[in-house]
Structures are given as structure tokens and as C-alpha cells.
C-alpha positions as CSV (number, residue, x, y, z in Angstrom):
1,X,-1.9,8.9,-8.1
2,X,0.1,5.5,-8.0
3,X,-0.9,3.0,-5.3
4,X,1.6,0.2,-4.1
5,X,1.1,-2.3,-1.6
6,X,3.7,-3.9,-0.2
7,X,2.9,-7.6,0.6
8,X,4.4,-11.2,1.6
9,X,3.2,-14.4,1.4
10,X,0.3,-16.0,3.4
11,X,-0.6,-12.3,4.9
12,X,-4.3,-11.5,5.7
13,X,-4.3,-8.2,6.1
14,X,-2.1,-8.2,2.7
15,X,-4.3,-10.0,0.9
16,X,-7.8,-7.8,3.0
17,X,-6.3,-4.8,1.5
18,X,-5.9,-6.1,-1.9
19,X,-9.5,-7.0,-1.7
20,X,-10.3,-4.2,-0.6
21,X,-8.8,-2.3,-3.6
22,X,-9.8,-5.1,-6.4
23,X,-13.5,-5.0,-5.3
24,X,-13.6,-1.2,-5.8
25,X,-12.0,-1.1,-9.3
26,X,-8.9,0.8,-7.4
27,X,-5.6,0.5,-9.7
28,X,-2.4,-0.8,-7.1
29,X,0.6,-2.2,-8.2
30,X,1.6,-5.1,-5.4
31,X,5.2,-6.1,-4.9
32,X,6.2,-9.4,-2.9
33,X,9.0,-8.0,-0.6
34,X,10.1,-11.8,0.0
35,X,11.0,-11.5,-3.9
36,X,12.9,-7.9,-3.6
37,X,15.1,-7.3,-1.0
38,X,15.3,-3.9,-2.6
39,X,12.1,-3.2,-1.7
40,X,12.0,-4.6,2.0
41,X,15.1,-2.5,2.8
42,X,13.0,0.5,1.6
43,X,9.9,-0.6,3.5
44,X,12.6,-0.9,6.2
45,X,13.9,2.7,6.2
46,X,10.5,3.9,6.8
47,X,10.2,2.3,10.0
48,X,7.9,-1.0,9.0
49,X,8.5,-4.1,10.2
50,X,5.4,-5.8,8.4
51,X,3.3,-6.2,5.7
52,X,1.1,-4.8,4.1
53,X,2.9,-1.4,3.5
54,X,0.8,0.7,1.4
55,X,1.9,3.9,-0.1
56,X,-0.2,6.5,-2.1
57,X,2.3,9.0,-4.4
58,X,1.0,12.0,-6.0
59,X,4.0,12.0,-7.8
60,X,5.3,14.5,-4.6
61,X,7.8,12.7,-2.6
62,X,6.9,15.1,0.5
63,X,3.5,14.2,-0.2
64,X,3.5,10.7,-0.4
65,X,1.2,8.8,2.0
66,X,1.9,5.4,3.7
67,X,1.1,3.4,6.5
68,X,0.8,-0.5,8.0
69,X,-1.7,-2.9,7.8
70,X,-5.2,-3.3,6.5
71,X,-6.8,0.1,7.5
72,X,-10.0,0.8,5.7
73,X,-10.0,3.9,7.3
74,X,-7.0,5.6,5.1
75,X,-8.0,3.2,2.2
76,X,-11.1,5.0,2.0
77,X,-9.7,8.6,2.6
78,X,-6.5,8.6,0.4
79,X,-7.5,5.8,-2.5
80,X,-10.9,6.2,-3.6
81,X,-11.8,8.5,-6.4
82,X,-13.7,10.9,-4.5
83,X,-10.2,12.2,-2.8
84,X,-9.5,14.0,-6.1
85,X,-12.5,15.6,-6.1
């Protein structure tokens, strides 16, 4: 499971989901879309028009998981260890 969150500068809810993840030990990769256009288009094409973005990828794209904002809700459910179980 690969975890990305999607952030820009000076967001709360970027940097509430970040400390979220770092206080439970949970591995993310973060990527500053105001430093990759690349990666706000792709944000973009999936309909966001703000950060944080998280997606979860299994490694299926079909699969893959994302949604907007700090949501402890699916944090819980879809990044914690016990959803491999």
C-alpha cells in the first residue's frame, strides 16, 4: 500500500492529515502541488480543487482510493494497519 498526500503551502487540513499519519507511524509520501504542476493537473482530472488530496494505491489502479480534505474517518479505514488484516 503507497500513501500520497497531496498538499500546498499554509494548509490546515494538509498539514492535520500529515499529523495524523506521522503520529501513527503511517508511511506517506507528500508532494507540494505548488512545486509540480504535473501533479496539480492530475489532482485536477480527478475532480479536486483543493488540498489535501490523499490517495491510497494497492498497486490496482481501479482500486485506488482518494478523497479531499482531512477526513479521519477514511484515514482510519483505508491507512491503518489493521485494514490489511
Amino acid at each position: 500500500m503507497t500513501i500520497t498526500v497531496y498538499t500546498a503551502p499554509n494548509c490546515q487540513q494538509c498539514i492535520a492529515t500529515k499529523r495524523w499519519l506521522d503520529k501513527r507511524g503511517i508511511m506517506h509520501q507528500t508532494i507540494d502541488v505548488s512545486q509540480s504542476p504535473d501533479d496539480l493537473a492530475a489532482i485536477k482530472a480527478l475532480g479536486y480543487k483543493a488540498a489535501p488530496v490523499t490517495i491510497v494505491s494497492t498497486g490496482d489502479p481501479e482500486m485506488e482510493l482518494h478523497w479531499q480534505g482531512f477526513d479521519v474517518n477514511n484515514l482510519r479505514k483505508y491507512t491503518t494497519r489493521e485494514m490489511s488484516n
